[in-house]
C-alpha positions as CSV (number, residue, x, y, z in Angstrom):
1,X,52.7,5.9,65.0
2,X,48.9,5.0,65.5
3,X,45.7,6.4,64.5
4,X,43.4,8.1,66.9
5,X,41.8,4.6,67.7
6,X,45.5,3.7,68.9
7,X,45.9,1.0,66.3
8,X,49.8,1.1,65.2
9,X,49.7,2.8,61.8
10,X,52.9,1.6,59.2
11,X,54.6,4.8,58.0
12,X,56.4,4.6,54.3
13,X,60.5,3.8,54.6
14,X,62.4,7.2,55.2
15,X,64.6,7.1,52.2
16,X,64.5,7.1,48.1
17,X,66.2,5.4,45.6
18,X,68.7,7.3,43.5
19,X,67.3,9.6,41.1
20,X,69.6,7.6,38.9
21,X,67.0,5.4,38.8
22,X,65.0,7.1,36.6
23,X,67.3,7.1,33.9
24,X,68.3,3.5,34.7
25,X,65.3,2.6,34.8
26,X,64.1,4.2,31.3
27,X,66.8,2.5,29.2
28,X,66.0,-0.9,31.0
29,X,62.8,-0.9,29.8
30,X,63.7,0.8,26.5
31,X,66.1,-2.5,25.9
32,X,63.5,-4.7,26.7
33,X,60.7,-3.1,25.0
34,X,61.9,-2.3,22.0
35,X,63.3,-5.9,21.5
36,X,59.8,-7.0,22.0
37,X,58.4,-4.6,19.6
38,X,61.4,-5.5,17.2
39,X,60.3,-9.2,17.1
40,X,56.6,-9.1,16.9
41,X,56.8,-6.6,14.1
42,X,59.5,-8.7,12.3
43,X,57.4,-11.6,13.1
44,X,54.5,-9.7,11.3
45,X,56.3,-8.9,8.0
46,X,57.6,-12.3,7.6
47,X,54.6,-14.3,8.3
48,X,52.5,-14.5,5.3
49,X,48.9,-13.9,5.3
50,X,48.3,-12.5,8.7
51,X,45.4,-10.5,9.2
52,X,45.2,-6.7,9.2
53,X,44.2,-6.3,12.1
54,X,47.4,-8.4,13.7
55,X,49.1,-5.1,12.4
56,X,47.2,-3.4,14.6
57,X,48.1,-4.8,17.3
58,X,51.6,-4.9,16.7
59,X,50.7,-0.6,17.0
60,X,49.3,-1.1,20.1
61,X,51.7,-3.3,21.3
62,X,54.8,-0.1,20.7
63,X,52.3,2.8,21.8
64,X,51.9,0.7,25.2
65,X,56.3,0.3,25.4
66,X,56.4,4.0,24.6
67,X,53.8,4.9,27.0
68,X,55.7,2.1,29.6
69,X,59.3,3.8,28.9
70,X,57.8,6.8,29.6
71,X,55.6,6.8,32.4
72,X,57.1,3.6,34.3
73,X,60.3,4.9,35.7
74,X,58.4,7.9,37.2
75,X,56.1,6.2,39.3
76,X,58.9,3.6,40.4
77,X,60.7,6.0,41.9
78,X,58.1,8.2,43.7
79,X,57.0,4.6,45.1
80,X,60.5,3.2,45.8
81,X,61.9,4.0,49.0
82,X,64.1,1.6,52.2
83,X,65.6,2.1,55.7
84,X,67.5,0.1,57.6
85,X,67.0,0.8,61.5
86,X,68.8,-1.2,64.6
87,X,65.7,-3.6,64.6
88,X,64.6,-3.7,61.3
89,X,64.9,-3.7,57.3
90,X,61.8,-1.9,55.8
91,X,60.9,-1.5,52.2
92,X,58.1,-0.3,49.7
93,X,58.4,-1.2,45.8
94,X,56.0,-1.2,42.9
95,X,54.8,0.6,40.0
96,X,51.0,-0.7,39.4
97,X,50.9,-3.1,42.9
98,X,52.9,-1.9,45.7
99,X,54.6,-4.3,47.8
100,X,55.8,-3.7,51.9
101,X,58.4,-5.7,53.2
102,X,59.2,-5.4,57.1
103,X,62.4,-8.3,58.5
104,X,63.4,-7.8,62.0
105,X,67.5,-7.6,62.0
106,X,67.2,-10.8,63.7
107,X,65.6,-12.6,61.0
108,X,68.7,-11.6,59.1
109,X,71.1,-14.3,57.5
110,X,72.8,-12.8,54.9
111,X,73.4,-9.6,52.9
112,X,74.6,-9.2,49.1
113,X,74.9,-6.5,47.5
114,X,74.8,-6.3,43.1
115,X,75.2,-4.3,40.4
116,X,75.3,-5.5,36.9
117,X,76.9,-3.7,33.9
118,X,74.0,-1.3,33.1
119,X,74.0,-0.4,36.2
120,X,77.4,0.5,37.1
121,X,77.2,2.7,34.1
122,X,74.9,4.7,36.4
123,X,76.9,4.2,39.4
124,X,73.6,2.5,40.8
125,X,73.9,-1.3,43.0
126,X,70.9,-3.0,44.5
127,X,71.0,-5.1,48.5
128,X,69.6,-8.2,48.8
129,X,68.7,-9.1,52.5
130,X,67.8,-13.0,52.8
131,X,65.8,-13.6,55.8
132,X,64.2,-16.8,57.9
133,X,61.2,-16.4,55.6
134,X,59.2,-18.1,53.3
135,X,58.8,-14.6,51.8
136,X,61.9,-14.6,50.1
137,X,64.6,-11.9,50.4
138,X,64.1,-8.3,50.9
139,X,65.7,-5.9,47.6
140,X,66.9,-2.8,48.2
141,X,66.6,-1.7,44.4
142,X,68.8,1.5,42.9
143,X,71.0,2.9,45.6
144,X,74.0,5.1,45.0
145,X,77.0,2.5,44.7
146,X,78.5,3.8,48.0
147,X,75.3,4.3,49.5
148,X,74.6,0.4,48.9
149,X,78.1,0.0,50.3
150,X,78.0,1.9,53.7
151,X,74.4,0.4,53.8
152,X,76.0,-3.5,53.7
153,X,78.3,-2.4,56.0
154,X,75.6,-1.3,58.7
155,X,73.6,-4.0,58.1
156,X,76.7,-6.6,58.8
157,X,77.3,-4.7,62.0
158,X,73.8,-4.2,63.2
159,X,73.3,-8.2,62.4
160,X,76.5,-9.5,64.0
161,X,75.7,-7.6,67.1
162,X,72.1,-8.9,67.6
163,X,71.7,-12.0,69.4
164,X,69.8,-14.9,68.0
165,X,70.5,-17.4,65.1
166,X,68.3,-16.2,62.6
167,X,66.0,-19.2,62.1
């Protein structure tokens, strides 16, 4: 693609997440939120003689986890997407930033797939592409377990069929 000056133009990855994510997603951050909320208001009823208005930021501090739970997942996913192609591994992540990552196939040294307990519960895995980069490995967040698996598949014959070492 290019604009009508003929300067290439980047196009967004062809392909969402799950919309398991969401959900995954939500109860991740409801975990981790709540146990932040948890301690800093337990920390403000045992601490004697805190100020008022530490109370009120212990508020703030849950409307802003409520609002995160809430609104977070949402915007992940709309953002979210990956495609693997013959030449290339291309993804888009974020939430407030977003973040493009682009690794030619031949760039490729290995390819690991994971899913931890939460997320087998929602039948979700994640890829992790490591590359000859200083930018660290590529994630390929919330895919359908067997879409993760048929994607590591492709990607193991796409890379053992290109020629070069990687480096």
């Amino acid at each position: 693609m290019s604009d009508s000056g003929g300067t290439p133009v980047l196009r967004a990855p062809s392909h969402q997440v799950s919309p398991r994510a969401i959900p995954y997603w939500t109860v991740s951050a409801l975990v981790g939120d709540a146990l932040l909320v948890i301690a800093a208001t337990v920390a403000y009823v045992l601490v004697p003689d805190v100020p008022g208005w530490v109370g009120l930021l212990v508020l703030l501090l849950a409307l802003l986890a409520v609002a995160h739970v809430l609104v977070m997942p949402r915007i992940r996913f709309q953002v979210h997407r990956w495609e693997v192609s013959d030449t290339a591994v291309h993804t888009r992540a974020g939430w407030i930033g977003r973040q493009s990552r682009i690794a030619p196939i031949s760039r490729v040294q290995t390819v690991d797939s994971r899913q931890g307990a939460l997320m087998r519960v929602f039948g979700l895995a994640s890829i992790t592409v490591t590359t000859a980069s200083a930018a660290g490995p590529i994630t390929i967040d919330c895919l359908d377990d067997h879409v993760a698996k048929e994607v590591v598949a492709r990607l193991t014959a796409i890379t053992a069929a290109a020629e070069g070492d990687a480096t």
